[in-house]
mmCIF file of the C-alpha atoms, coordinates in Angstrom:
data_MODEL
# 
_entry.id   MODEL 
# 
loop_
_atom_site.group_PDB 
_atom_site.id 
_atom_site.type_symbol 
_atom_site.label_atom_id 
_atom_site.label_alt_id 
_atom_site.label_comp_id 
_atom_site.label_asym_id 
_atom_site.label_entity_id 
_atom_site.label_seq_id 
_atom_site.pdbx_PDB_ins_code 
_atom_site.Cartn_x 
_atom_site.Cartn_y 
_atom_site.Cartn_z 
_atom_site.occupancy 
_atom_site.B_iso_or_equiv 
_atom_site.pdbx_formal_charge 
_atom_site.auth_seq_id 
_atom_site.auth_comp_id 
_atom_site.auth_asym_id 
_atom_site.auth_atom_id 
_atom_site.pdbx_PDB_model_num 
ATOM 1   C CA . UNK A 1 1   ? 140.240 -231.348 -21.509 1.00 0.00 ? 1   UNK A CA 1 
ATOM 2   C CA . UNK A 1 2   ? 143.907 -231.083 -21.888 1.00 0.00 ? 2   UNK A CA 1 
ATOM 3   C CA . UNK A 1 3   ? 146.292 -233.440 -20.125 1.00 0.00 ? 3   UNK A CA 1 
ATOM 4   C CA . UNK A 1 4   ? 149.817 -232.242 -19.396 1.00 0.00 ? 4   UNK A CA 1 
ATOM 5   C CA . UNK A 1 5   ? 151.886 -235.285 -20.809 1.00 0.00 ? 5   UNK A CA 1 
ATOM 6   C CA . UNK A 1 6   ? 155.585 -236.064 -20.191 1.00 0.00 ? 6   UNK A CA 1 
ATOM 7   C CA . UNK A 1 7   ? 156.691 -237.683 -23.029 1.00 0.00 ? 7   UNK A CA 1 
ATOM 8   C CA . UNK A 1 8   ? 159.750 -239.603 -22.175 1.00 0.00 ? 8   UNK A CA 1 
ATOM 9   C CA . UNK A 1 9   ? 161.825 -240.908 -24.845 1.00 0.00 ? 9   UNK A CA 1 
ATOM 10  C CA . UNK A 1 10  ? 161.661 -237.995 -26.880 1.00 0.00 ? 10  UNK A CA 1 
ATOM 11  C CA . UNK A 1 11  ? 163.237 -237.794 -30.485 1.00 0.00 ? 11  UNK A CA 1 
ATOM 12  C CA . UNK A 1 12  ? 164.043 -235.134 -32.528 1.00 0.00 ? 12  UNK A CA 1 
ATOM 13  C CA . UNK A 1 13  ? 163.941 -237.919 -35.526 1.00 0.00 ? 13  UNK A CA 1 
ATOM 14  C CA . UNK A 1 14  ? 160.525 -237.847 -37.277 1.00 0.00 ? 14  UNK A CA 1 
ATOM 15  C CA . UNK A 1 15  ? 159.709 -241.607 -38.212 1.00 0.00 ? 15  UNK A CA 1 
ATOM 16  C CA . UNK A 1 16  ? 160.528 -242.200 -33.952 1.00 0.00 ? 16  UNK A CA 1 
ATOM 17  C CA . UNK A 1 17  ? 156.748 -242.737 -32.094 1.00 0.00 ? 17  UNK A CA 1 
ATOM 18  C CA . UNK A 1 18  ? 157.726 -240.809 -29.531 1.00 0.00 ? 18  UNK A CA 1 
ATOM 19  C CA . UNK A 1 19  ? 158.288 -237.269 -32.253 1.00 0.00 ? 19  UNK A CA 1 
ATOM 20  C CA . UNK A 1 20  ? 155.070 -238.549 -33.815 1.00 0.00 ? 20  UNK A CA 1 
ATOM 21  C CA . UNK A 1 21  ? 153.077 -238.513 -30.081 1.00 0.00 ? 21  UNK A CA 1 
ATOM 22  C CA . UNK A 1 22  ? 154.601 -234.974 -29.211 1.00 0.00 ? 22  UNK A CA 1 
ATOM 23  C CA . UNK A 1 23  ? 153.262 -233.448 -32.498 1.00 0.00 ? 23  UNK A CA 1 
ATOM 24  C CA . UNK A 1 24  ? 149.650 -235.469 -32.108 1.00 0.00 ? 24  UNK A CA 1 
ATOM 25  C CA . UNK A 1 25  ? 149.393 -234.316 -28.408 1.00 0.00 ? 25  UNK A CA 1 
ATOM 26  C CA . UNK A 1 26  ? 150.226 -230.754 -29.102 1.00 0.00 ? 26  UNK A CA 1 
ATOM 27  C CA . UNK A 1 27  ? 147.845 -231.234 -32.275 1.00 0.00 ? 27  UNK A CA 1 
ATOM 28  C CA . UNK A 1 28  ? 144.616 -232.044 -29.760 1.00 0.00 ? 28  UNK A CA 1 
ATOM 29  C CA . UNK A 1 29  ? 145.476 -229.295 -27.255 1.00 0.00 ? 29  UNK A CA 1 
ATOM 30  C CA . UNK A 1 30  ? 147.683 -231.152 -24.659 1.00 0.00 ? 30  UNK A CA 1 
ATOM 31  C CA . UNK A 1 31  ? 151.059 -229.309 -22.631 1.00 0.00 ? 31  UNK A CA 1 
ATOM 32  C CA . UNK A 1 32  ? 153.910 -231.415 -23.591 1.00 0.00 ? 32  UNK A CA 1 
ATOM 33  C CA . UNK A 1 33  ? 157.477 -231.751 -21.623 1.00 0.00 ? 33  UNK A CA 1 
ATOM 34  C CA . UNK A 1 34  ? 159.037 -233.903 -23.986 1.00 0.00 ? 34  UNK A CA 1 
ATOM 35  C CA . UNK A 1 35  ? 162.221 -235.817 -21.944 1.00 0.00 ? 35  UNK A CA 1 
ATOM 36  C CA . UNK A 1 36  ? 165.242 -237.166 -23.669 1.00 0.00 ? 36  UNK A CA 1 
ATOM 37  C CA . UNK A 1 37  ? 168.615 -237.869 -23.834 1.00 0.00 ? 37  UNK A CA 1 
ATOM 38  C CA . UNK A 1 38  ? 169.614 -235.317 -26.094 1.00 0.00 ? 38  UNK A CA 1 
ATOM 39  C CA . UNK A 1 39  ? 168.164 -231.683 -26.083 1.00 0.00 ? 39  UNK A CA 1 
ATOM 40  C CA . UNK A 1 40  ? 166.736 -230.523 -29.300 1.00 0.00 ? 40  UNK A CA 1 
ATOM 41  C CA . UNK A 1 41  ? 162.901 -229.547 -30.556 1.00 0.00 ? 41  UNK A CA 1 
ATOM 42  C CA . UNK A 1 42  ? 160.341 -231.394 -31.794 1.00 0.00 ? 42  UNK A CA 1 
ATOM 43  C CA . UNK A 1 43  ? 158.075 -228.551 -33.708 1.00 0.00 ? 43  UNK A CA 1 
ATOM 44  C CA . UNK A 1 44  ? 157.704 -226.317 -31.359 1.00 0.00 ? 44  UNK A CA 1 
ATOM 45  C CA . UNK A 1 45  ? 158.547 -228.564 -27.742 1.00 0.00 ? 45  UNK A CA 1 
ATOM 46  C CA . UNK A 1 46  ? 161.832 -228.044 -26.455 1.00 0.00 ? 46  UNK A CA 1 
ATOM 47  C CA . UNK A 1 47  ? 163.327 -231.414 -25.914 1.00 0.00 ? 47  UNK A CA 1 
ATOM 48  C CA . UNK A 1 48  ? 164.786 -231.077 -22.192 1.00 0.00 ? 48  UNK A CA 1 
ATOM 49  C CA . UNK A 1 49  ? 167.398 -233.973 -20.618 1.00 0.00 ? 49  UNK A CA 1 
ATOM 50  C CA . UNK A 1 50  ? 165.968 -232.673 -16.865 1.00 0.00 ? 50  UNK A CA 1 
ATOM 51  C CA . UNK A 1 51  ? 162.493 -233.632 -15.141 1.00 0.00 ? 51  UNK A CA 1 
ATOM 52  C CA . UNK A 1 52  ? 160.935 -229.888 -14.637 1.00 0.00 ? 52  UNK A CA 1 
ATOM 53  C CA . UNK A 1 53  ? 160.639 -229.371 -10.837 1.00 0.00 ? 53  UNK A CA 1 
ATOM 54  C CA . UNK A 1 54  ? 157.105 -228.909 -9.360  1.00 0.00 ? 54  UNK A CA 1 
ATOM 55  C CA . UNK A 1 55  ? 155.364 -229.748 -12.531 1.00 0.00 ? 55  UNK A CA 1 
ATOM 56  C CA . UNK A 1 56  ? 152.000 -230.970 -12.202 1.00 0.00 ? 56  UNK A CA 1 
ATOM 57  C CA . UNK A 1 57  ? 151.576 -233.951 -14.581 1.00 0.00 ? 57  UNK A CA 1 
ATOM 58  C CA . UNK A 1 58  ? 148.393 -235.664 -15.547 1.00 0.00 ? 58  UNK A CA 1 
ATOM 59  C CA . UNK A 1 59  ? 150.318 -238.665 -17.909 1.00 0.00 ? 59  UNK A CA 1 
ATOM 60  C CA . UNK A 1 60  ? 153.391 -239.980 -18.663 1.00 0.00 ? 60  UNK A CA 1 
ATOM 61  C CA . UNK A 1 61  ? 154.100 -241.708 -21.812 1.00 0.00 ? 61  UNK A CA 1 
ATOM 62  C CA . UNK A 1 62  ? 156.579 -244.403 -22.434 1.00 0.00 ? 62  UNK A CA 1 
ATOM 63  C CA . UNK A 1 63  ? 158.527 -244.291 -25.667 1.00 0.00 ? 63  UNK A CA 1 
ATOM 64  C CA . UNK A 1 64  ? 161.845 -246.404 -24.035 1.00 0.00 ? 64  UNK A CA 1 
ATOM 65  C CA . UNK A 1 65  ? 162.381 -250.246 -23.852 1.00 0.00 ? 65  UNK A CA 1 
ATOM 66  C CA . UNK A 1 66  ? 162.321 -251.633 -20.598 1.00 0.00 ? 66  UNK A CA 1 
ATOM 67  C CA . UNK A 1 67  ? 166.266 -252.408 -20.824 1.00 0.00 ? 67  UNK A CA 1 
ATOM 68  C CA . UNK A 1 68  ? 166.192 -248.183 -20.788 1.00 0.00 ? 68  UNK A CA 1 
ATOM 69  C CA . UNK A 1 69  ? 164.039 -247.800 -17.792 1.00 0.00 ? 69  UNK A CA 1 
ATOM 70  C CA . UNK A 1 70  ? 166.536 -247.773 -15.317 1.00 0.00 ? 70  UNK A CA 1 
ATOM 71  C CA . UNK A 1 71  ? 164.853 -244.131 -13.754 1.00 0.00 ? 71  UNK A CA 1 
ATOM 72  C CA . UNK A 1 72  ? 161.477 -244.423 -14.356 1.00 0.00 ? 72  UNK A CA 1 
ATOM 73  C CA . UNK A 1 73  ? 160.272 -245.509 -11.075 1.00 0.00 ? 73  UNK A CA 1 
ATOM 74  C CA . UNK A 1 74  ? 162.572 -242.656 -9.944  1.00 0.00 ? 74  UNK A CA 1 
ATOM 75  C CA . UNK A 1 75  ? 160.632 -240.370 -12.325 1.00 0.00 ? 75  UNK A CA 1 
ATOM 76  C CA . UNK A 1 76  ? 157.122 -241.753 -11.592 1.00 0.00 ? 76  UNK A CA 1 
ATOM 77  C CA . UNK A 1 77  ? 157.231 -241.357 -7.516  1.00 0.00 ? 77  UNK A CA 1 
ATOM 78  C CA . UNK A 1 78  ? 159.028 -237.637 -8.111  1.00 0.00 ? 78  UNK A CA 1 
ATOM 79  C CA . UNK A 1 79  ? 156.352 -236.567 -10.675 1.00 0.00 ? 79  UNK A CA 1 
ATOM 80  C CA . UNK A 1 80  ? 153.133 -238.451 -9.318  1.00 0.00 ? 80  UNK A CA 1 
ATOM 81  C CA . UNK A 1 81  ? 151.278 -238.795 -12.230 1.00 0.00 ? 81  UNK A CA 1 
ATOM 82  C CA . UNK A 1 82  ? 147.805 -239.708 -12.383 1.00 0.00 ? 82  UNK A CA 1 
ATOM 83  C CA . UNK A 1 83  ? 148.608 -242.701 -15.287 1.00 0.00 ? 83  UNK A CA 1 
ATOM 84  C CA . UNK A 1 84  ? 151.307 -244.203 -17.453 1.00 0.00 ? 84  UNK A CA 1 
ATOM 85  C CA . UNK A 1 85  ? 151.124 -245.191 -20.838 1.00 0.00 ? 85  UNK A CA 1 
ATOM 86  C CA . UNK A 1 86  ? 153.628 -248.115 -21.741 1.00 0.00 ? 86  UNK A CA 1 
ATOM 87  C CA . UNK A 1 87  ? 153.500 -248.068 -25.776 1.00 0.00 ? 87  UNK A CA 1 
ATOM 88  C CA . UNK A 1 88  ? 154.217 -251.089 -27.679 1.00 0.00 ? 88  UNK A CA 1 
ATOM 89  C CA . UNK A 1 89  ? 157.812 -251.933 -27.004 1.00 0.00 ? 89  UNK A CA 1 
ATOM 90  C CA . UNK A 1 90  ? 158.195 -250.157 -23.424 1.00 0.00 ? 90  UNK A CA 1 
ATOM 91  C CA . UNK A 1 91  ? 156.026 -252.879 -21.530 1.00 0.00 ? 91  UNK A CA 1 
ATOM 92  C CA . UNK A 1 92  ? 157.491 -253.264 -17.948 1.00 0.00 ? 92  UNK A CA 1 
ATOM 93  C CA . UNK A 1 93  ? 155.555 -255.879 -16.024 1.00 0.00 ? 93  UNK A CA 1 
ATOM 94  C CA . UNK A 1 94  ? 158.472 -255.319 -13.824 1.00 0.00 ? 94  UNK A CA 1 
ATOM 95  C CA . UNK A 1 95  ? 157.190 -252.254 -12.919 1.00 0.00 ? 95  UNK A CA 1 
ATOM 96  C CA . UNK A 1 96  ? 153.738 -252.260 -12.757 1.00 0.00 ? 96  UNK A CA 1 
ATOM 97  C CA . UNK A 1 97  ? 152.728 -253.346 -9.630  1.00 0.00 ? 97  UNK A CA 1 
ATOM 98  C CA . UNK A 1 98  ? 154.891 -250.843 -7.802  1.00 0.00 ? 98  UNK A CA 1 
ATOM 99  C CA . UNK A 1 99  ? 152.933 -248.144 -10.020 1.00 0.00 ? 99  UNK A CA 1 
ATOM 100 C CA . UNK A 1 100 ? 150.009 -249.283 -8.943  1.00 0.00 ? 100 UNK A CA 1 
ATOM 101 C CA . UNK A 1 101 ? 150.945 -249.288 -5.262  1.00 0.00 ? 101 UNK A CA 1 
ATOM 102 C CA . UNK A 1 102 ? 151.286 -245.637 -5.498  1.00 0.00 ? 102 UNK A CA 1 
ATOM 103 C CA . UNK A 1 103 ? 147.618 -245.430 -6.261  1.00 0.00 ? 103 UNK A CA 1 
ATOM 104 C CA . UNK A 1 104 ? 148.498 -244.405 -10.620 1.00 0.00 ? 104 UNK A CA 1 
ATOM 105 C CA . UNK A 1 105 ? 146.483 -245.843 -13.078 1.00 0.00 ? 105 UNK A CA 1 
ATOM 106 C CA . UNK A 1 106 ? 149.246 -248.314 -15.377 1.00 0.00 ? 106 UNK A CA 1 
ATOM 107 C CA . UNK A 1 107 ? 147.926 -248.628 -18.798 1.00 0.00 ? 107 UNK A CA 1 
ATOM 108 C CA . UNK A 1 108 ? 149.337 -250.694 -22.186 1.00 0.00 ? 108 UNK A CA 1 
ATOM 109 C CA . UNK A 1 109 ? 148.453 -249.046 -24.958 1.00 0.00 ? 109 UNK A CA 1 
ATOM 110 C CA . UNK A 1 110 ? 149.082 -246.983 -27.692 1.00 0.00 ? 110 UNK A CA 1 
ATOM 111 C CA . UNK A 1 111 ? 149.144 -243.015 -27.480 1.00 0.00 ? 111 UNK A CA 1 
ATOM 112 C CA . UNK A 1 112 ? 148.609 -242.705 -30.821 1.00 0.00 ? 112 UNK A CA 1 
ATOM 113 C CA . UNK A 1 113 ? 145.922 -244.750 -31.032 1.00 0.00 ? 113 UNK A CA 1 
ATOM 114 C CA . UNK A 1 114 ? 144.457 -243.345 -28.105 1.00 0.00 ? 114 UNK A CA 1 
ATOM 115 C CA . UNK A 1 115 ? 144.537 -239.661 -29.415 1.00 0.00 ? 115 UNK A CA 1 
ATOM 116 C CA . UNK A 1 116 ? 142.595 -241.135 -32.979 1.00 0.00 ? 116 UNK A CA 1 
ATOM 117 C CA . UNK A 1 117 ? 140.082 -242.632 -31.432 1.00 0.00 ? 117 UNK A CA 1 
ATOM 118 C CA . UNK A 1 118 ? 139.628 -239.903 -28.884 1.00 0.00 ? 118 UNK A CA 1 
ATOM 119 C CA . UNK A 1 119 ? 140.420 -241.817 -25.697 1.00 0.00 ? 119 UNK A CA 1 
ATOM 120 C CA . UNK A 1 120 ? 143.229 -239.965 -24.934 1.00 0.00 ? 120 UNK A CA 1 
# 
């Protein structure tokens, strides 16, 4: 079943996690908005610096340090996801309680991994 993802952190730099999760998740079927600082493509996901309105988003995926994070609570109550994925090196136990207040599932893991293993 495919999960619309918002990838935030997105790279347009190969050897970045967050390029490598964008081309795995569009690999196994899943609609990508892939959120960054700067626009640009990542095959073929546009790269947008704006949180689509009225977007209906299953996951969001964490690709930014926690020192970065300033808007993702911001971004988490707008979009109302269903989960978040903190990857290695985006942990925010900061943060997690007040995602979990909102009733979304808070996970630690790796995307990556997740997709291999097929417990995406």
């Amino acid at each position: 079943m495919s999960k619309k993802t918002l990838v935030i952190g997105a790279s347009t730099n190969p050897v970045r996690y967050s390029y490598k999760a964008v081309m795995d998740l569009q690999k196994h079927g899943h609609d990508i908005i892939a959120y960054g600082r700067r626009p640009g493509k990542i095959g073929s996901v546009p790269i947008v610096t704006e949180i689509p309105e009225g977007e209906k988003i299953d996951t969001i995926t964490v690709y930014i340090s926690k020192e970065n994070q300033g808007e993702l609570l911001d971004i988490i109550e707008k979009v109302s996801p269903e989960r978040v994925i903190f990857n290695p090196g985006a942990e925010n136990y900061d943060l997690i309680p007040h995602i979990t207040s909102l009733g979304i599932e808070s996970i630690e893991a790796c995307t990556l991994v997740m997709l291999s293993i097929g417990d995406y």
